[in-house]
C-alpha positions, -999 to +999 in steps of 0.1 A: -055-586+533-084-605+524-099-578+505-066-578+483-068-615+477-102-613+467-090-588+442-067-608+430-085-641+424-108-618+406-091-607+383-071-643+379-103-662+372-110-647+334-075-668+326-082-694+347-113-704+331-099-699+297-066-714+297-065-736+333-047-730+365-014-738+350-012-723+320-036-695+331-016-684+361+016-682+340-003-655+316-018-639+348+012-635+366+031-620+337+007-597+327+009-584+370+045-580+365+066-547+354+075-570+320+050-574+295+080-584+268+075-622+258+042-631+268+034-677+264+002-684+252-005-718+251-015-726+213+005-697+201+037-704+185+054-674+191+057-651+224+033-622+222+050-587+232+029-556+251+041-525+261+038-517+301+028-483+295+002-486+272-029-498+290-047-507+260-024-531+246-036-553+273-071-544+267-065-558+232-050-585+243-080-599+270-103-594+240-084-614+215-068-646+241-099-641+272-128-632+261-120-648+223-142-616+209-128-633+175-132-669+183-124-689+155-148-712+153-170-682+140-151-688+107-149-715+078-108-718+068-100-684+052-066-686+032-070-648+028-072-625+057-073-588+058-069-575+092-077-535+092-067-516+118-043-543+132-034-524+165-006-547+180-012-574+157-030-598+182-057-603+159-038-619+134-014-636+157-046-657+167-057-660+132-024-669+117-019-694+147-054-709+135-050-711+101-016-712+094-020-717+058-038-683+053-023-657+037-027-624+057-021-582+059-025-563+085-034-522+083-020-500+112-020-465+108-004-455+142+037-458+138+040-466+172+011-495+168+023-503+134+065-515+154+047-536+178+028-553+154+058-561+127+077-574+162+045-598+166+045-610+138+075-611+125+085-650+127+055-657+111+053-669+075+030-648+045+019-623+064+025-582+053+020-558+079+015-524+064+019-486+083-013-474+064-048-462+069-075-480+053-101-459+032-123-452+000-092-441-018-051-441-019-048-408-005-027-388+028-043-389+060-031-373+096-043-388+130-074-366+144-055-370+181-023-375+194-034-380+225-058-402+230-052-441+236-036-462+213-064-488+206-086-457+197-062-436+170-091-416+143-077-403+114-088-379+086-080-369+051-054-342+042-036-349+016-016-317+019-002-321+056-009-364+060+020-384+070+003-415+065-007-433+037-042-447+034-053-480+012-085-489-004-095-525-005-096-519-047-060-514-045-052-541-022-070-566-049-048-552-074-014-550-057-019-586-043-037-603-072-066-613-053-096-627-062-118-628-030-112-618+007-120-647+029-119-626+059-119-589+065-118-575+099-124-543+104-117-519+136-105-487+122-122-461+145-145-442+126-132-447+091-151-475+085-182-445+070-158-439+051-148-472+036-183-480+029-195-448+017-181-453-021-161-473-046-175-504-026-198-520-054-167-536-072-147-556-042-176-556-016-191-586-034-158-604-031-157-609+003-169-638+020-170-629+060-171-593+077-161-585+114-166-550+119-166-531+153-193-499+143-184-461+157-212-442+154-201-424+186-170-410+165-186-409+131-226-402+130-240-426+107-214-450+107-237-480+105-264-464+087-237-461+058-222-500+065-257-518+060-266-494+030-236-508+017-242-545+030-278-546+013-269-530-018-240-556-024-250-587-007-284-603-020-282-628+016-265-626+047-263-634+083-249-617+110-244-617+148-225-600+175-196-611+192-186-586+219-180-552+203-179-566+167-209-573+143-198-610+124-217-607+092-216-640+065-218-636+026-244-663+017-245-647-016-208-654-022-194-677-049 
């Protein structure tokens, strides 16, 4: 019995120190029940919904409200967000919730990822969640593995048998009028060598802040190909990590 209450306040103490015993406990004992529908946050407008049977759903979610992986004091007021490979749409939940004013799309490939996402963040205002792959070009892409979690979905190019369509940054510019990208986060698996590995030069420039989680486990050369990129583009920068993701600033940008 002990043992099992020492388990317990364990694994309550992450919320406790992050959101206080009240507050904390409500998000703790929710997330130990059978209903992960219609999560409270406090600070978040809207409930947050997870699916039971997806363990890493939650695993997004203790990145994004626990360990604040994406705090947002790492970042200066962006009115235009870009959130690539939006899983569940936590990520820009927090940012939308922080910056209320930005304007915002998120990039899910998975169709499965891609409903939960559009059901968290659908009473929020100027946001455009997209079932897409982000990539070097508008082409076809087909996910690598069915079966594998949902937080960790790799796709690949084929655009004879791809049922999903994949973005470049160039066309979102286009299709959105955009000038600059305040913000672009990037978790997409893998894809990010490709994303970096061509037709960069013109919007690279135009983007203020980076968070990008690297995969060189899936893709060799992953962030060999990123900084080649980064240095060729941007004259200046800083960067540092926050958890898994690599927070790089534009101090070149205008």
């Amino acid at each position: 019995m002990r043992k099992n209450l020492y388990h317990k306040i364990k694994k309550f103490l992450p919320y406790y120190n992050e959101y206080g015993f009240k507050e904390g406990y409500k998000i703790f004992k929710k997330l130990s029940s059978s209903n992960w529908d219609n999560i409270n946050i406090y600070g978040v407008k809207h409930p947050v919904h997870l699916r039971i049977n997806e363990k890493s759903d939650l695993d997004v979610f203790n990145q994004v409200f626990i360990e604040k992986q994406y705090d947002p004091n790492f970042y200066k007021s962006p009115k235009i967000i870009i959130d690539a490979g939006g899983n569940v749409g936590l990520f820009t939940v927090l940012m939308k919730n922080t910056f209320p004013d930005a304007e915002i799309i998120t990039i899910e490939p998975d169709p499965d990822n891609f409903l939960m996402a559009k059901k968290n963040l659908q009473n929020y205002p100027n946001i455009k969640v997209l079932n897409k792959g982000l990539w070097s070009n508008d082409v076809r892409l087909k996910i690598l593995d069915e079966d594998v979690a949902k937080w960790g979905i790799q796709v690949v190019e084929d655009n004879e048998n791809g049922k999903i369509e994949a973005i470049c940054i160039n066309t979102i510019f286009k299709e959105n009028n955009f000038d600059r990208i305040d913000l672009l986060k990037m978790d997409i698996e893998g894809s990010e060598k490709e994303v970096f590995s061509k037709n960069y030069e013109d919007w690279l420039p135009k983007v203020k802040m980076l968070i990008v989680e690297l995969h060189d486990s899936m893709q060799k050369d992953s962030s060999r190909t990123f900084f080649e990129a980064l240095n060729k583009t941007w004259p200046h920068y800083r960067l540092f990590v926050s958890g898994e993701n690599l927070v790089v600033e534009n101090l070149s940008f205008k």
